[in-house]
Structures are given as C-alpha cells and as structure tokens.
C-alpha positions in Angstrom: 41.9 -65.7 -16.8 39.6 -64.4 -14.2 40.3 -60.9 -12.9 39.9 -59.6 -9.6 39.1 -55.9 -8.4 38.1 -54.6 -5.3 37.8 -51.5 -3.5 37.7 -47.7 -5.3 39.5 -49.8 -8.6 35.6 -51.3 -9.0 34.2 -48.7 -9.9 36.1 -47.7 -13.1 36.1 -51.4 -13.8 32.7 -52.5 -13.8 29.9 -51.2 -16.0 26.1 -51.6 -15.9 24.6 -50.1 -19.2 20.9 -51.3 -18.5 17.5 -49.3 -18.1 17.8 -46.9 -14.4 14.9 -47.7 -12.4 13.0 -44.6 -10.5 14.8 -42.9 -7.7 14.7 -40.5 -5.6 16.2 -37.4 -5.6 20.0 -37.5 -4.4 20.9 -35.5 -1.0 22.5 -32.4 -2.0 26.2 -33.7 -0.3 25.6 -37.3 -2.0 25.5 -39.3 0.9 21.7 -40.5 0.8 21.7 -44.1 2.5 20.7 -47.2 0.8 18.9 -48.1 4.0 16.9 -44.9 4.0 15.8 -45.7 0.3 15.0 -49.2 1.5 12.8 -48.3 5.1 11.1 -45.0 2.6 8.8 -48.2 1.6 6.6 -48.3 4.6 4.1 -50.4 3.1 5.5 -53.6 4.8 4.9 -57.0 3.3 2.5 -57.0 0.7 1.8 -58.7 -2.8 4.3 -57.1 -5.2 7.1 -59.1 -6.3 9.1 -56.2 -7.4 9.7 -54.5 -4.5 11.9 -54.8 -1.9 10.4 -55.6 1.8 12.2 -59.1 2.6 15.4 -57.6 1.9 14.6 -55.1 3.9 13.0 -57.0 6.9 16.3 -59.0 6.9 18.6 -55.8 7.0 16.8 -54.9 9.9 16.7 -58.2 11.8 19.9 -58.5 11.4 20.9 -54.9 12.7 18.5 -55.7 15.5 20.1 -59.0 16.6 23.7 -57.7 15.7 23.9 -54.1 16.2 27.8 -53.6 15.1 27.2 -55.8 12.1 28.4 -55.0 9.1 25.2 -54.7 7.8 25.2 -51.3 9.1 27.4 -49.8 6.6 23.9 -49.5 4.9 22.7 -46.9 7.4 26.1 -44.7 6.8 25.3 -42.8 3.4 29.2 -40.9 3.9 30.7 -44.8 3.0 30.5 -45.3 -0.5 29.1 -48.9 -1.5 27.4 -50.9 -4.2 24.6 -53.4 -3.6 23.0 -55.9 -5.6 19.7 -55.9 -4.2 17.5 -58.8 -4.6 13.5 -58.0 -5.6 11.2 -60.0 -2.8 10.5 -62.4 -6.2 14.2 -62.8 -5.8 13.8 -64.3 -2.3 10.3 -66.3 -3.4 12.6 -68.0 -6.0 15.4 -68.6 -3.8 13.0 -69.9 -0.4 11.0 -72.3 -3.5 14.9 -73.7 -4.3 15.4 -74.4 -0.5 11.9 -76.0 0.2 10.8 -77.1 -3.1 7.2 -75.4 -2.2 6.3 -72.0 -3.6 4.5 -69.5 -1.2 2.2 -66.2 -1.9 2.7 -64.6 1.1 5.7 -62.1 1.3 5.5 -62.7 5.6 6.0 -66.2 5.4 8.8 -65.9 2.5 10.4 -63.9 4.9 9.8 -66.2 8.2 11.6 -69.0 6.1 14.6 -66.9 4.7 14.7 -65.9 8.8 14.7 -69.7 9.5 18.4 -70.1 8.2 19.9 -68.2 11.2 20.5 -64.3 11.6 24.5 -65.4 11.1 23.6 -66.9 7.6 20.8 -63.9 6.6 24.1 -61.6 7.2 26.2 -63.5 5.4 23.8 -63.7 2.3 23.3 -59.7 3.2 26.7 -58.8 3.1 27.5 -61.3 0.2 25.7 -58.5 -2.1 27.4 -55.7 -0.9 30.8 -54.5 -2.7 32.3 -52.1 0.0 33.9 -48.8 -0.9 33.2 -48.9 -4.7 30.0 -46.4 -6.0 29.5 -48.2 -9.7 26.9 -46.6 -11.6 25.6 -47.7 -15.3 27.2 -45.2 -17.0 30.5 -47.1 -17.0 31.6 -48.3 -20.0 30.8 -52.4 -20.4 34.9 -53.8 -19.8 33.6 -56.3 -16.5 33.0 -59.7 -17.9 34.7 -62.3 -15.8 35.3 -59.5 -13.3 35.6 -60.3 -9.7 34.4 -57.6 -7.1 35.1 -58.0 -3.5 32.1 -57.8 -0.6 31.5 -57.3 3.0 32.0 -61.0 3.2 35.8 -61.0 1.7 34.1 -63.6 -0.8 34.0 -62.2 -4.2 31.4 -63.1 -6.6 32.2 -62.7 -10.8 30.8 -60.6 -13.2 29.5 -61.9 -16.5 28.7 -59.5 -19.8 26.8 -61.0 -22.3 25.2 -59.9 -25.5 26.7 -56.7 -25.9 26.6 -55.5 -22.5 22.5 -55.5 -22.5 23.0 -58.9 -20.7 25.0 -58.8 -16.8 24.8 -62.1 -14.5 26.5 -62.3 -11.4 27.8 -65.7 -10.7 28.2 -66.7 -7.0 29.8 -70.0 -4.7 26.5 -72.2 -5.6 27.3 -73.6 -8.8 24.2 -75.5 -8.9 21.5 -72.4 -8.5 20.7 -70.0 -11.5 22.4 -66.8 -11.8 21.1 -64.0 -10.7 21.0 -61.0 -13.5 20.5 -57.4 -13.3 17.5 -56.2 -14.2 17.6 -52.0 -13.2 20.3 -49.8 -12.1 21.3 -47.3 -10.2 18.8 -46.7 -7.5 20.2 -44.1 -4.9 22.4 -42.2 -8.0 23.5 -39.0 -7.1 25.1 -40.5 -3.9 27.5 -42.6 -2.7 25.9 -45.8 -2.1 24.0 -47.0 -5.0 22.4 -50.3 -5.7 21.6 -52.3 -8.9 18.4 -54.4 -8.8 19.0 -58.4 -9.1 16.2 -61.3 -9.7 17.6 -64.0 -7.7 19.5 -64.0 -4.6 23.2 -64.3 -4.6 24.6 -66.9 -2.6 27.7 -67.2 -0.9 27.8 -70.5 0.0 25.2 -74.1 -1.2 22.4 -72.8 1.0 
C-alpha cells in the first residue's frame, strides 16, 4: 500500500544513504539558501554536464517573471526544504525526450526547457521541492514506496532498491525513466538541503 508523508513527518521518514557530494561550509545559524549555493556557480553555461546552470537559469527566470512565486522559498534559507536537483545532463536528457534531437550547448538546452512556458518551468521547479521537510542521508533507509509532498501539492514516490544503495523517484509521466539519486546532501548543516538527481522529475506528460 502506498504511503504518504508530508511536511516535518518527511524527514524522519525518508532516508538517502548514498555518497555526500562537496559542499560548502553551513552558515553558523543553519539557514544557508539553496539559491545562494546555486547562483555561488558564476560560471554561467558552459560544458559540464554535472553541474547545475539550467536549473539554475530557470529558478531565476522564473523569479524574474513571477516575483511572489513559490519558487522563492529557495532564496529564504530560515524555511526548511528539500530539493531534488536535476544536473544540466538531467535537463539534456529530458529536452532530447521532448525533441527527439540531442544538443551540446547548455544555452540552447536551456532556451528549449524556457520554450515550455515560465508557468510550466515553475511547475517542473516546484515539482522537486518537498516543502518544510530538511532530509539528509543519514536517515536510516525505511522510504520505499514513500510519498513526499511538494510545492506543487503533487507528490512524487520514493523507491529503495538494492539495499538502500539504489533510490529512484517516480513521478506523474509513466512513460519517462526514473530519475535516481546520485549525491546527497548539498547545503548540510542548514535547513534547506538538496539531493542531486540525473533526470528531471516531471509532474505532468511534458
């Protein structure tokens, strides 16, 4: 039977035992911003895959076109949150899905991901965020078939495989691949923390 938990309950639910990626240093009252990990990358598009600059190009359209979106929760390091953050591989994958054409440059990845509409880039944005829940790795594995609410009010399920060395996230397209976590716990120490993903969750058949 498939569970659901949302809110603070998330974060003694759901466990992510995987290897932490690099981070930096936590602020000393724990409320470092995702966003402000996200924009410290001022290297703007360039050619590797596992970084993060389309996701973060379209947290800041967004906020541009929609200034009181909910988006913004990303900016507010006091609000606890956890994010699955796609890599910009993440969004070539999921912009070859939608076009059936596979492109280099990180620019135009991001020009076609922007060609949905800034009301659907939100969605998808928000779709990966689970709102007042920190979950770090250090959890203990007890998640499989969990279902943790986001800033849509769409949930998306958690599946363990393998021992808990194996954690996909199943979303509302049933015919794309799963995304799976593949480093955790960027941003630990503070209250919003993200876990890195390989393929973009979506919320709806995009």
């Amino acid at each position: 039977m498939r569970k659901t938990v949302t809110g603070i309950a998330a974060a003694s639910a759901l466990a992510l035992t995987m290897g932490a990626a690099a981070v930096p240093a936590a602020a000393a009252d724990g409320t470092a911003s995702l966003a402000g990990v996200l924009t410290a990358d001022t290297s703007g598009f360039d050619r590797k895959s596992s970084d993060f600059d389309i996701v973060t190009a379209a947290v800041l359209a967004v906020l541009d076109a929609k200034p009181q979106s909910a988006v913004g929760l990303l900016t507010k390091g006091d609000v606890a949150l956890t994010a699955f953050v796609p890599n910009d591989q993440a969004f070539r994958l999921l912009v070859k899905d939608l076009t059936g054409k596979s492109y280099k440059s990180e620019k135009t990845i991001f020009n076609k991901v922007a060609g949905l509409g800034i009301d659907t880039v939100e969605t998808v944005l928000l779709y990966h965020v689970v709102p007042g829940a920190t979950i770090p790795a250090s959890v203990a594995v007890t998640a499989d078939r969990v279902g943790l609410g986001t800033g849509t009010g769409d949930t998306f399920m958690v599946q363990v495989r393998k021992g808990g060395t194996l954690i996909k996230l199943s979303d509302r397209d049933y015919n794309s691949r799963n995304p799976r976590v593949i480093a955790t716990d960027v941003n630990e120490g503070n209250k919003q923390i993200a876990h890195v993903i390989d393929r973009v969750l979506r919320p709806l058949d995009l």
